[in-house]
N, C-alpha and C positions, 0 to 999 in steps of 0.2 A: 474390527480393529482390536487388536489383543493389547490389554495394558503390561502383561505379562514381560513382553520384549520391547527393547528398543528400537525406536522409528528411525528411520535416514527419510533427509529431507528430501523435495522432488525438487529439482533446480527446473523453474520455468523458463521454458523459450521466447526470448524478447526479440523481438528490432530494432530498441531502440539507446542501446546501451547499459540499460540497469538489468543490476544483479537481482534475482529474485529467487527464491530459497524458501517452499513453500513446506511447515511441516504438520498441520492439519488441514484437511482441506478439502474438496474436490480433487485438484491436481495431486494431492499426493496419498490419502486416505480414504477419500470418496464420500468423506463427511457432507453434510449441506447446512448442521447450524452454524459453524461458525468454521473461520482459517484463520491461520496464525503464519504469516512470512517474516522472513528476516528480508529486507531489501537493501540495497546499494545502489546509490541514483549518484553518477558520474559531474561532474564539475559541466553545466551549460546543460543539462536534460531538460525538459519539460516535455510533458502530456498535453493531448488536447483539453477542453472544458466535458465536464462528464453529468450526468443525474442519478449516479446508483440506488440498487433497489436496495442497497443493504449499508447500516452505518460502519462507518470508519475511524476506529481508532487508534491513533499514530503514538509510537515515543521514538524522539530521536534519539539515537547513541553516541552519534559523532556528527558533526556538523551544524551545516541548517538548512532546513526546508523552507520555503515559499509556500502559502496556503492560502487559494482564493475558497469564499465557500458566500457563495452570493455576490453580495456586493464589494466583502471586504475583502482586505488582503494583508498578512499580516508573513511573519516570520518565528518559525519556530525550532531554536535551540537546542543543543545537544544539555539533556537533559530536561526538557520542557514536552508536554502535550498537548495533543487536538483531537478533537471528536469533531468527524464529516458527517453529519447525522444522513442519513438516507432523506431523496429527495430532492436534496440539497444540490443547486448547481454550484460545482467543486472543478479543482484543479491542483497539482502539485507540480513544483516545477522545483530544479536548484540551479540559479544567476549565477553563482554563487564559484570564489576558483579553485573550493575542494568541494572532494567526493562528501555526500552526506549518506549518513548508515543509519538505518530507523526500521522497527519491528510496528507491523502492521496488524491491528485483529479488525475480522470484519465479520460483521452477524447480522442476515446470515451469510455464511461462506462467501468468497468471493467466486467468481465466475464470470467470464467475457460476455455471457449474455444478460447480466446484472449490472454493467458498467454504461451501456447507453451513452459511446462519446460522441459528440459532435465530429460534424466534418470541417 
């Protein structure tokens, strides 16, 4: 990866409505410590419940998120954050009747084979 130039981000293929815009990473640089996305989760999305191998750290930019991490469940605002520590059984979801926009870092990187969702 050259610091030299500038990066364009990788837009990840979802099915399930959110935007994801990944610009270090696996998906876009082939990095493995850490990624960094911009994401967009749609008005009513949610994820199954997950155990990732890797922590998650979220800020919202616009909205709000929904964020189970064990037992709790809590909401988190456009300008507020969360750390998913790895481990941790997690979930993100938005009830909610706008779009919510929030930049994700995960370390190490993220990867579909690090997320571990339930069925």
């Amino acid at each position: 990866m050259s610091t030299q130039q500038p990066l364009q981000s990788f837009k990840v293929p979802t099915d399930d409505g959110r935007e994801i815009h990944e610009y270090f990473g696996h998906a876009s640089t082939l990095a493995g410590d850490f990624s960094v996305a911009h994401m967009k989760a749609p008005a009513g999305w949610s994820e199954p419940m997950q155990r990732p191998t890797f922590d998650e750290y979220l800020v919202v930019l616009r909205g709000k998120l929904c964020v189970e991490i064990n037992d709790s469940k809590f909401t988190v605002a456009e300008g507020q954050s969360v750390v998913a520590p790895k481990e941790m059984r997690v979930r993100f979801t938005n009830p909610f009747d706008t779009e919510c926009e929030y930049i994700a870092l995960c370390m190490p990187a993220f990867h579909p084979d690090r997320v571990r969702r339930e069925s």
